[in-house]
C-alpha positions as CSV (number, residue, x, y, z in Angstrom):
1,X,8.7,20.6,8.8
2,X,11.3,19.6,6.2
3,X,13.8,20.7,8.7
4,X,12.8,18.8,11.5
5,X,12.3,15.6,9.4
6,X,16.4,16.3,8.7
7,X,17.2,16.9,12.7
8,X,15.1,13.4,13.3
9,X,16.8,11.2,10.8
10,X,20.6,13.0,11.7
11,X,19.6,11.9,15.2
12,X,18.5,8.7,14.5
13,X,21.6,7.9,12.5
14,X,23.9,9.5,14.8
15,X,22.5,7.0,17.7
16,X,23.0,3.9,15.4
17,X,26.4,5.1,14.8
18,X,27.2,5.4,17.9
19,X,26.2,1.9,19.1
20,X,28.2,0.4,15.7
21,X,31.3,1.7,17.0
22,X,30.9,0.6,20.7
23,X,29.5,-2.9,19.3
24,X,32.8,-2.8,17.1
25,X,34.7,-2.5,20.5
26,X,33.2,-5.5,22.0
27,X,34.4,-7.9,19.8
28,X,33.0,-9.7,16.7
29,X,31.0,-12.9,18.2
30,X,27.8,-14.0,16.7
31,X,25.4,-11.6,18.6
32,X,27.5,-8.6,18.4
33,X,27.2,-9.2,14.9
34,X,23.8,-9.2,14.4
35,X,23.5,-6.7,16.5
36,X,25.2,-4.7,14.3
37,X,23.1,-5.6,11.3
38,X,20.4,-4.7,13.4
39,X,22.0,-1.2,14.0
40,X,22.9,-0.8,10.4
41,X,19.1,-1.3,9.7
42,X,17.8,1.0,12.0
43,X,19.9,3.9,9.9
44,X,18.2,2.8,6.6
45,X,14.9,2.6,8.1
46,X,15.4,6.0,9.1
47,X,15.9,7.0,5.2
48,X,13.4,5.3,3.7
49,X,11.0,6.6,6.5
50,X,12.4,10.2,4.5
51,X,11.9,8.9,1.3
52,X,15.4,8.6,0.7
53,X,14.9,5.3,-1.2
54,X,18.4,4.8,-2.5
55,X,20.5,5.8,0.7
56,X,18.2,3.6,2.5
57,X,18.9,0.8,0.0
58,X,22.4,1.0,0.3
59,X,22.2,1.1,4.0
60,X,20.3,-2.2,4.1
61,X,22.5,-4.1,1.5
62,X,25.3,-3.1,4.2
63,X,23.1,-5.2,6.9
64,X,22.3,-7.9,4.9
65,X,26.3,-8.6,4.7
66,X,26.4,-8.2,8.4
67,X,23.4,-10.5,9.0
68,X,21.6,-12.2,6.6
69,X,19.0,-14.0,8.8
70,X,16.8,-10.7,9.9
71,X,13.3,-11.3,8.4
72,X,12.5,-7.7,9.4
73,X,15.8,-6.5,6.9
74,X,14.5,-8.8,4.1
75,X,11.5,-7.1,4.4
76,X,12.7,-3.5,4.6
77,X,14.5,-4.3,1.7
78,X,11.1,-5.9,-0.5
79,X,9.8,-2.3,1.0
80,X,12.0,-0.2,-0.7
81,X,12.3,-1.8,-3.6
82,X,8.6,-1.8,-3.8
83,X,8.9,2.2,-3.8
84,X,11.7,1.9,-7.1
85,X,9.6,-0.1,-8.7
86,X,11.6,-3.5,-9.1
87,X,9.1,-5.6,-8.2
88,X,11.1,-8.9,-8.9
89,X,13.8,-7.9,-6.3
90,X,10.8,-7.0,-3.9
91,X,9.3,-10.5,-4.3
92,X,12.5,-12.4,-4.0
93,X,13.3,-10.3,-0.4
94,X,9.2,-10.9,1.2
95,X,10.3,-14.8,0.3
96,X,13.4,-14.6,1.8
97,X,11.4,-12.8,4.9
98,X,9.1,-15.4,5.0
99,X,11.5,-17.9,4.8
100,X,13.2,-17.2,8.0
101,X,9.4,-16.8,9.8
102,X,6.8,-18.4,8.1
103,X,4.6,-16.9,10.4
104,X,5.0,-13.1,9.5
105,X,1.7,-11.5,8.6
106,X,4.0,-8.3,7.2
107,X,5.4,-10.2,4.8
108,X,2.5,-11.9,3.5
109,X,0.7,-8.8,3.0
110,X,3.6,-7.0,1.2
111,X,4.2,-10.0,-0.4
112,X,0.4,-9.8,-1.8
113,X,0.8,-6.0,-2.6
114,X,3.8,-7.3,-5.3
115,X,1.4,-10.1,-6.6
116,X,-1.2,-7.7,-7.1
117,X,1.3,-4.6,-8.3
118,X,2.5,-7.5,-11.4
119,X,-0.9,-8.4,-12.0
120,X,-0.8,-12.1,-10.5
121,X,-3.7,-12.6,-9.3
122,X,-3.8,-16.2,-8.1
123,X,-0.5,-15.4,-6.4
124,X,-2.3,-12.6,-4.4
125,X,-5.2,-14.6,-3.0
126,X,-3.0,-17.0,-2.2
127,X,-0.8,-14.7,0.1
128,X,-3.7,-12.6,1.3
129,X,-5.5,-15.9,2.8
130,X,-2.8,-17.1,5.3
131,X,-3.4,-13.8,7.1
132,X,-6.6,-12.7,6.7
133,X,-7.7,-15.1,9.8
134,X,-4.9,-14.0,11.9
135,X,-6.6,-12.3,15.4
136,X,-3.1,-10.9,16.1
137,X,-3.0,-8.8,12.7
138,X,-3.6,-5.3,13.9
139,X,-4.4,-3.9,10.0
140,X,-6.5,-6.9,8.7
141,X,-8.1,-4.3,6.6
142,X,-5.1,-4.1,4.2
143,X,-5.2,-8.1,3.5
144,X,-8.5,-8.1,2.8
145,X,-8.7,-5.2,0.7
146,X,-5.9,-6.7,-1.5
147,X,-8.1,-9.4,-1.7
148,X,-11.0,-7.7,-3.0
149,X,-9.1,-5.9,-5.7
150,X,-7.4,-9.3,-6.8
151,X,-10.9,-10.9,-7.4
152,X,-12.3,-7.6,-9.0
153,X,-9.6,-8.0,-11.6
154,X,-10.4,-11.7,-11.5
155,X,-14.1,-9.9,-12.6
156,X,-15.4,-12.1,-9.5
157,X,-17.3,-9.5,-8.2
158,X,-19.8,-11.5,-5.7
159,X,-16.4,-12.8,-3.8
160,X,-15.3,-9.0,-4.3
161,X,-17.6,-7.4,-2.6
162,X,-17.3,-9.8,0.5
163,X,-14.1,-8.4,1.3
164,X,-14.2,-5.0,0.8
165,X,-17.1,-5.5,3.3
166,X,-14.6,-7.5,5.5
167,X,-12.2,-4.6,5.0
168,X,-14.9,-2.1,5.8
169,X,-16.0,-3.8,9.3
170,X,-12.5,-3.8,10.3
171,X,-11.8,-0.4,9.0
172,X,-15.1,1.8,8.1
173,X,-13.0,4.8,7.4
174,X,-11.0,2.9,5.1
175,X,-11.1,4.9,2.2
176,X,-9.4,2.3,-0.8
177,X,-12.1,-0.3,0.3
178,X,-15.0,2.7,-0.2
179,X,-13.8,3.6,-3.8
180,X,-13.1,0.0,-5.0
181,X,-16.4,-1.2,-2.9
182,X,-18.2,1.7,-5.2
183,X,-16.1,0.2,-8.7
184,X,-17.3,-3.0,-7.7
185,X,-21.4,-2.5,-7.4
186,X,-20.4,-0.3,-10.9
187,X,-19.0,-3.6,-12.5
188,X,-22.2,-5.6,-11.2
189,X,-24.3,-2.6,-12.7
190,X,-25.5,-1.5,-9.1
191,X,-25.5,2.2,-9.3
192,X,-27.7,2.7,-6.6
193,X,-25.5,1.1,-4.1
194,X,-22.3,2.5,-6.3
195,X,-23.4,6.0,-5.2
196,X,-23.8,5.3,-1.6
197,X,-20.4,3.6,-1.2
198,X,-19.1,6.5,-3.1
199,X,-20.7,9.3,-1.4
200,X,-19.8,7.7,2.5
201,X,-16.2,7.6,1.0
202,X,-16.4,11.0,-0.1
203,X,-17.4,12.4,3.4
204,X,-14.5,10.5,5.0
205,X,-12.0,12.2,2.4
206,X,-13.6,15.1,0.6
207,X,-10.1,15.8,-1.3
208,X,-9.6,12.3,-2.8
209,X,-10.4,13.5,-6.4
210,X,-10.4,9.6,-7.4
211,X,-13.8,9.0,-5.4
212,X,-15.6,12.1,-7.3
213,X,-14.8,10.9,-10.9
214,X,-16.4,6.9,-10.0
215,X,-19.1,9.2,-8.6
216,X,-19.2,10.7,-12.0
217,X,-19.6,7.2,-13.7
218,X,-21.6,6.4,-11.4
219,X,-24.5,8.7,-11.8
220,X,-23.6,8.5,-15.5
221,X,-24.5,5.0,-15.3
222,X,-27.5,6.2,-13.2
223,X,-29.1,8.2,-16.0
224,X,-28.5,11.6,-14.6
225,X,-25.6,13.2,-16.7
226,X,-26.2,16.7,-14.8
227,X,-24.8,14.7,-11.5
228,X,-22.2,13.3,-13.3
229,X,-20.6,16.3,-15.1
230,X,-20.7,18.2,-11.1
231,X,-18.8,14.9,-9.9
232,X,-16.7,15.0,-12.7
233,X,-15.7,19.0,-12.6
234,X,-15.3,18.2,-8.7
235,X,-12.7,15.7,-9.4
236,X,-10.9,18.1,-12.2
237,X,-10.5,21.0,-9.8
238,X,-9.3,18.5,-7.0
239,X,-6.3,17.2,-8.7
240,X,-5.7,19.8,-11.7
241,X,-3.1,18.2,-15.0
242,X,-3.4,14.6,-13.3
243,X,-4.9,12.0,-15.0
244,X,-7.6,11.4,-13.4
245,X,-8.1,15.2,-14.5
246,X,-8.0,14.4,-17.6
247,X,-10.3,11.6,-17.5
248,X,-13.1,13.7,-16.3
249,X,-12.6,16.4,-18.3
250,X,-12.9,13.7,-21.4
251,X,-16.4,11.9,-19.6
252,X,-17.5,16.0,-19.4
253,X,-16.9,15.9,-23.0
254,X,-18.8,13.2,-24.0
255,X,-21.9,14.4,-22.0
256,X,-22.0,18.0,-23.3
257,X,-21.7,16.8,-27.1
């Protein structure tokens, strides 16, 4: 697998290579510029789709000093600065995206994801909302998620809920929406509904080790610790040294004292 991931990103570089040196040969006008930066993109989208984060980083800085005004570059580059964790750099390039087309859904969304990653709630909404209306969005499940989680954190749990059942109409197999769905009827002290939400989640991924340890909680909160340490060892066994691991293995703990 690893090898053909190699032989996939050598070809696609190869290709955009190949079309910088015959756009070289045609001269240096305006379009054959950006067409250029366009080329040079194309090569670091095919690292970071690798997870080569810094070659693909370098690659795109290259563009950018071809041609600047490529929303889809500016928001490559928010992307993969995202996934090193400078989350400044990643907000300054979804603006500059945005700047150059005010109407790009992408962007608003990744834009939110930063908001949300530095805990700025207000900023989140904010970014989630212009998009979450938008009939040509073909994931409006990911806006409206991030939407749900900023008002959780907001502990605005009745406007919460309303989106993750947004999410969940657009997306019933959406598996974030299920867990944070289940947090959410935790934080309003519905259990009963918690365990549903949690349960449907864990039939649509039944190796997410997250959903079994809110399970846990759950029926914790429920008043039956025997379903809570099961949920709990499920989620232990699932995703051994993490720490969610250790999290359950501390709520097993607690029970068995």
């Amino acid at each position: 697998m690893k090898i053909k991931k190699k032989e996939r990103l050598a070809s696609v570089i190869a290709m955009a290579m190949a079309a910088l040196i015959l756009l070289a040969s045609c001269g240096a006008n305006r379009e054959m510029v950006r067409r250029q930066g366009e080329a040079v993109r194309h090569v670091g989208e095919a690292y970071m789709g690798s997870r080569e984060y810094t070659s693909a980083l370098r690659e795109f800085l290259k563009a950018e000093k071809l041609y600047w005004r490529d929303h889809l570059l500016h928001n490559d580059l928010g992307l993969v600065y995202m996934a090193k964790n400078s989350l400044e750099a990643a907000e300054k390039s979804f603006k500059n995206a945005l700047r150059l087309k005010r109407d790009y859904s992408d962007g608003w969304n990744n834009l939110s994801s930063v908001y949300l990653a530095m805990k700025e709630w207000d900023g989140a909404i904010q970014c989630g909302e212009k998009i979450i209306d938008d009939l040509t969005y073909a994931t409006p499940h990911y806006p409206l998620s991030n939407l749900g989680w900023a008002y959780y954190n907001k502990k605005e749990y009745a406007t919460a809920e309303i989106y993750y059942k947004r999410a969940l109409e657009a997306e019933p197999g959406f598996v974030i929406a299920l867990r944070d769905l289940g947090r959410t009827y935790m934080a309003m002290g519905n259990m009963s509904d918690a365990i549903k939400i949690l349960t449907r989640g864990a039939k649509v991924s039944p190796g997410y080790a997250e959903l079994y340890f809110y399970l846990g909680q759950a029926w914790a909160g429920a008043g039956r610790p025997e379903k809570a340490v099961e949920n709990y060892r499920r989620a232990a066994a699932l995703w051994p040294g993490s720490p969610c691991a250790d999290d359950a293995e501390k709520e097993m703990l607690k029970i068995e004292k």
